[in-house]
N, C-alpha and C positions, 0 to 999 in steps of 0.2 A: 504494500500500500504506500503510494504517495504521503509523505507526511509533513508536520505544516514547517518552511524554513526558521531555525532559530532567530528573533530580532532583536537588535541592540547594539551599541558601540561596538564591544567587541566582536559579533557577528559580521556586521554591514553598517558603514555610519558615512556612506558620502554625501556629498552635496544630491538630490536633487535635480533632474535634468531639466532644463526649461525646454520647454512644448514647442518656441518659436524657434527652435534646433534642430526639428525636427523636417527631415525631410521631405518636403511635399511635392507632389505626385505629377509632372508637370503638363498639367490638365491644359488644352487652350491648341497645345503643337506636338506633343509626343505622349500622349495617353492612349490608350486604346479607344476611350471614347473619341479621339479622332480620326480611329481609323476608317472607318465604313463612310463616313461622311465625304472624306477624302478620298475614297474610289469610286462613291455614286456619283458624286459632282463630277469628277472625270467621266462618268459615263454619261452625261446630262441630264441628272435629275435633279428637278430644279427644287432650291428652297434649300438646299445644303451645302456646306462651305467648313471648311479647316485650316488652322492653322500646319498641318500635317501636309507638308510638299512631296506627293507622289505623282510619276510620270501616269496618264492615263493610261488605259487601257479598255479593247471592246468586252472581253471577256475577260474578268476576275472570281479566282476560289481562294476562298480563306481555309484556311485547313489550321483549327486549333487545340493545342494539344494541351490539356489540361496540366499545370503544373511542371512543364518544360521551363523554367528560369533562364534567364542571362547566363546568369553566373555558371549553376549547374550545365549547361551547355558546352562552355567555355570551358571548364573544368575537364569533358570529357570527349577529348577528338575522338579517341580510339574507340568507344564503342557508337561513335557517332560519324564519321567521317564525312558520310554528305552535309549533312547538317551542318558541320567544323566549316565546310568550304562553303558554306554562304555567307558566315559570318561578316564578313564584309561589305556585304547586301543590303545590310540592316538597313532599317529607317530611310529607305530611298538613295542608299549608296554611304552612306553615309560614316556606316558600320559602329552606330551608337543604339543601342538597348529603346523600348518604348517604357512606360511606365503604365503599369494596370487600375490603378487609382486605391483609393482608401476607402475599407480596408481591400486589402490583396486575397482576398476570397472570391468564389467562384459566381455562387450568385449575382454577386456585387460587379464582377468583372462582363460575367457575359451578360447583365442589362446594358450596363456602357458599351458591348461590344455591339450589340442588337438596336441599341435605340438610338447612339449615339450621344446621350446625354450622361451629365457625370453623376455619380452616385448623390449627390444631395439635389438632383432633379429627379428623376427616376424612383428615389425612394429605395432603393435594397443598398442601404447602408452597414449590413452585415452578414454575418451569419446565422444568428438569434437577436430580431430588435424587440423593441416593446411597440402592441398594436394600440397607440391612444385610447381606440374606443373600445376595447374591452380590458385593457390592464392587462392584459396574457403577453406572454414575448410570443412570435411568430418567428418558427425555422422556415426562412424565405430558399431553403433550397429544397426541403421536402415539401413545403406549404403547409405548414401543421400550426395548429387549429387555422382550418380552412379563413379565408376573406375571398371578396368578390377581386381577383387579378387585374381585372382593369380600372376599380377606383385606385387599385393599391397603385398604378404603375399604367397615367391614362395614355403615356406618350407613342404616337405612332410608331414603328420600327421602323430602320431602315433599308428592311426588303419590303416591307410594303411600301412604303413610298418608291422604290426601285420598281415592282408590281406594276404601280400606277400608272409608273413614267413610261412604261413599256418592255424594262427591263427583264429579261426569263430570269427569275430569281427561286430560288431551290437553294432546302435544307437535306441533305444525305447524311444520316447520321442512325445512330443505335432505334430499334423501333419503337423500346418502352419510352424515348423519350416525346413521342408523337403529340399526347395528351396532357402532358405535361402546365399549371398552370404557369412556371418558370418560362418556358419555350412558349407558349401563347404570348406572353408580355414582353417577352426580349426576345425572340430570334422567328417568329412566326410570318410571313409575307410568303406569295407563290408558293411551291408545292412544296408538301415533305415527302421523302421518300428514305424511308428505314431498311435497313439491313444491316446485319448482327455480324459477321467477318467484315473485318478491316480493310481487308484488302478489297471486299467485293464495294465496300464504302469510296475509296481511291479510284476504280477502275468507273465507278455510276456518276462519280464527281466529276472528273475528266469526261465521260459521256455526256453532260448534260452542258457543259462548259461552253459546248462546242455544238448546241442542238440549238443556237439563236446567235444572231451575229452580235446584240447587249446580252451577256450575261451574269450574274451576281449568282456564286455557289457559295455555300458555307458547308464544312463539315469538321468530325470530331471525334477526338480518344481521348477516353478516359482512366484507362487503366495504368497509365506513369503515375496520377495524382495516387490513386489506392495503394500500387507498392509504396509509394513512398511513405505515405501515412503510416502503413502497415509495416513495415521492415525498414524505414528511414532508406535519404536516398546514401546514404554510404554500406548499401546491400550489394549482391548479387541480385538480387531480385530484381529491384529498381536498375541497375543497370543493364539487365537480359532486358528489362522494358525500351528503356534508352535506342538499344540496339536493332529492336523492333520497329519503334519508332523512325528511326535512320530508315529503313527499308521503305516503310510504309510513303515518307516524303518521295523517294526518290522515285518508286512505283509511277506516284501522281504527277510527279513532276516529269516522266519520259513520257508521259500520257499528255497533256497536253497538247491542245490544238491552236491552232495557227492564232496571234494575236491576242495572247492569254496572260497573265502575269496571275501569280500562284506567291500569298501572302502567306507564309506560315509562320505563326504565331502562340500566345499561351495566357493566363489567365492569371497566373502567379510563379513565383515560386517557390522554393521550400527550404526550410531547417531543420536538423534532426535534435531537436531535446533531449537531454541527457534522463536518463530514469533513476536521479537521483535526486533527494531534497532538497540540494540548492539550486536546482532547475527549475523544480517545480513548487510553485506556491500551492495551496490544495484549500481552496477559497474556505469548501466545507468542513474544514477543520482548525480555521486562523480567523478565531475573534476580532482580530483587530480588523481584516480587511472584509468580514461581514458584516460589521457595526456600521449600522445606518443604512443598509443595503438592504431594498424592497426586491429587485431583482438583477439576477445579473445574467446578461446579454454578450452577445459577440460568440469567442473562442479565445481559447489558451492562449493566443500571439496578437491580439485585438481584442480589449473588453466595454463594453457597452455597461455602464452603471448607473441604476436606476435606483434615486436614494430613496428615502422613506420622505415624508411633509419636514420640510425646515432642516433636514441633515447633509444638505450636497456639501455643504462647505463644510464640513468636517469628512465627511466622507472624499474630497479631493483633496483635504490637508494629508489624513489618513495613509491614502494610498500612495502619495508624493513621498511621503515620510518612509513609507516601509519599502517599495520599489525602487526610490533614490533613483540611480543610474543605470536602474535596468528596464526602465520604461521612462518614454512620454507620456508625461500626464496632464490632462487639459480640463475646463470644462466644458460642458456644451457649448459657450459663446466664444470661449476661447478658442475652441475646434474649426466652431462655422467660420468665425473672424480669420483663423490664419488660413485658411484653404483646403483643412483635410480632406473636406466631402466635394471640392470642387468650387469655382467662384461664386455660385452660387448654390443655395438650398429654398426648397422653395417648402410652405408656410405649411402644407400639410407633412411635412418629409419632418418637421425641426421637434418636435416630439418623437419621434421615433430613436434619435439620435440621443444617448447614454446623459446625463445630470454631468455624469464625468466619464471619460475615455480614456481609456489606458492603452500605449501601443508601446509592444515589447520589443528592448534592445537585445543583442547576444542571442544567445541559445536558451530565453529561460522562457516558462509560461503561467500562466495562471489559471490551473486546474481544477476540478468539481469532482473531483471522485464520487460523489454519491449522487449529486443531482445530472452529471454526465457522466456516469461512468465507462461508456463505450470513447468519447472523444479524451476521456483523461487517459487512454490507454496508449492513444495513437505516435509516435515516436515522429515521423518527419508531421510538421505544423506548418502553417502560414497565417500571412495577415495581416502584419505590421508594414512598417515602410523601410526595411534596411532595406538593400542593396539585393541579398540574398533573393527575396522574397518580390519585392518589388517593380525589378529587372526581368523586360520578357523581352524574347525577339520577335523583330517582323522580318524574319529571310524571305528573299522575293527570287520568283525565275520568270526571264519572261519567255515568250517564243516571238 
């Protein structure tokens, strides 16, 4: 069992990190929310525009791979080698990383990637937020306890607006995710078409690429994110994934039809936490960083806190005090203010978003053992704004 870290001078006594230190997500020209916007506009769909400067193209697929990091990337030519030699491709030539926005979760990432707005538009500013009108937190990546998806998240996507404009726009991806209220609100426009082998996913994505002279694909793996979670990415596991992954781009990529440009990209990426107590805080068993706390939101590498009537400011002294220099600690004004959830948040979104925010430095997290016991188990985390995590590629091929 996870058990709670010892606190005090001689345990942990630094300074405090100040929140306006922390790295934010650069929303505006190299986020993912400006990626899609910046390849419909290329393709002529009007009403969209990026700071994100990519050469156009008639035919674009997005192929993204959950959990594929900068860093992690970079770290491993060998089991990656195609993948190693686009690196320079990056971000329009550029061979600089995009940024996934705050926090660096999945939900979170593929709304921005789908609607093109940034997480404090959009509304899925986590992993577990709190739903104003009932008091219950909502897991916006299962959808648990149910809301109506389109008050939660009313923004058109940007395959339907691609749809509209003319664009053949298609999602090829795993079948269970068809019905999904996730995919309805962030990546739903023109057709879905499911199918469960990876490779036959690559081979129907190139098919379809190339069955319209505008085309707009999107497709997706998920199984890098799960090893990693499940074995950390400094496994075998994860890096047989890795190695599959490599295959799978290059597949897509000889498939490609004439005047095509093939973005591949990712969602987050990942840390492995140590499974020992000075890693991991273990919320459910550390009075101090309970006290005041009505609910707690987010994940172990990004925490969402929701105090009780009249306790935030003790509750963000609190957690400043015992996290010190292993977390950004903010309050909600302070969060909206410096730009974590993007330049703007809009007025239903700003209740949803934590009394106080805590976003994790290093390798450490802050854990539920009993209220999550399945997520305090998981060894590679994400979510925060390092480097690690934060860092995804967009390698590009064109024909």
């Amino acid at each position: 069992m996870v058990q709670s870290l010892p606190h005090g001078p001689a345990a942990h006594d630094p300074v405090p990190l100040d929140p306006r230190t922390a790295p934010v997500p650069r929303y505006g020209d190299a986020s993912l929310a400006d990626l899609l916007p910046a390849v419909a506009a290329g393709q002529g769909v009007p009403g969209l525009s990026s700071g994100l400067e990519l050469e156009p193209a008639d035919r674009v697929c997005v192929f993204l791979v959950d959990g594929m990091g900068w860093e992690l990337l970079a770290a491993h030519p060998g089991e990656a080698p195609f993948l190693a030699s686009l690196l320079p491709t990056s971000r329009g030539g550029t061979g600089q990383p995009l940024t996934a926005g705050f926090p660096s979760t999945t939900a979170t990432s593929l709304a921005s990637v789908g609607t093109g707005q940034v997480p404090g538009a959009h509304g899925l500013p986590g992993y577990t937020v709190l739903d104003p009108a009932t008091g219950e937190l909502m897991n916006q990546l299962r959808w648990q306890p149910w809301t109506d998806p389109y008050l939660w998240q009313p923004y058109p996507t940007v395959f339907q607006l691609a749809d509209a404009a003319g664009v053949t726009a298609c999602q090829v991806t795993a079948p269970h995710f068809e019905h999904t209220p996730l995919t309805k609100i962030a990546l739903s426009g023109g057709s879905f078409l499911g199918r469960l082998p990876a490779e036959e996913r690559m081979d129907l994505a190139a098919e379809r690429l190339g069955s319209a002279d505008r085309a707009l694909v999107y497709t997706y793996y998920a199984e890098l994110d799960g090893s990693g979670h499940r074995h950390g990415v400094d496994s075998d596991a994860w890096r047989g994934q890795l190695m599959y992954v490599d295959r799978l781009a290059q597949r897509l990529a000889e498939r490609l039809p004439p005047r095509s440009a093939l973005y591949i990209t990712a969602d987050h990426g990942m840390v492995d936490v140590p499974q020992d107590p000075d890693a991991r805080y273990d919320f459910d068993h550390d009075w101090e960083l309970r006290a005041g706390v009505a609910r707690l939101g987010g994940e172990g590498r990004a925490r969402h806190l929701y105090a009780v009537p009249g306790a935030a400011g003790d509750v963000h002294a609190v957690w400043r005090e015992v996290l010190a220099d292993r977390a950004w600690v903010a309050t909600r004004d302070e969060a909206i203010e410096l730009g974590w959830f993007g330049p703007r948040v809009d007025d239903r979104v700003r209740a949803r978003i934590g009394d106080v925010v805590a976003a994790m430095t290093g390798t450490v997290a802050v854990v539920a053992t009993e209220t999550e016991p399945n997520e305090s188990e998981l060894i590679g985390m994400h979510g925060s704004m390092t480097p690690a995590e934060q860092l995804v590629p967009l390698l590009e091929v064109r024909t």
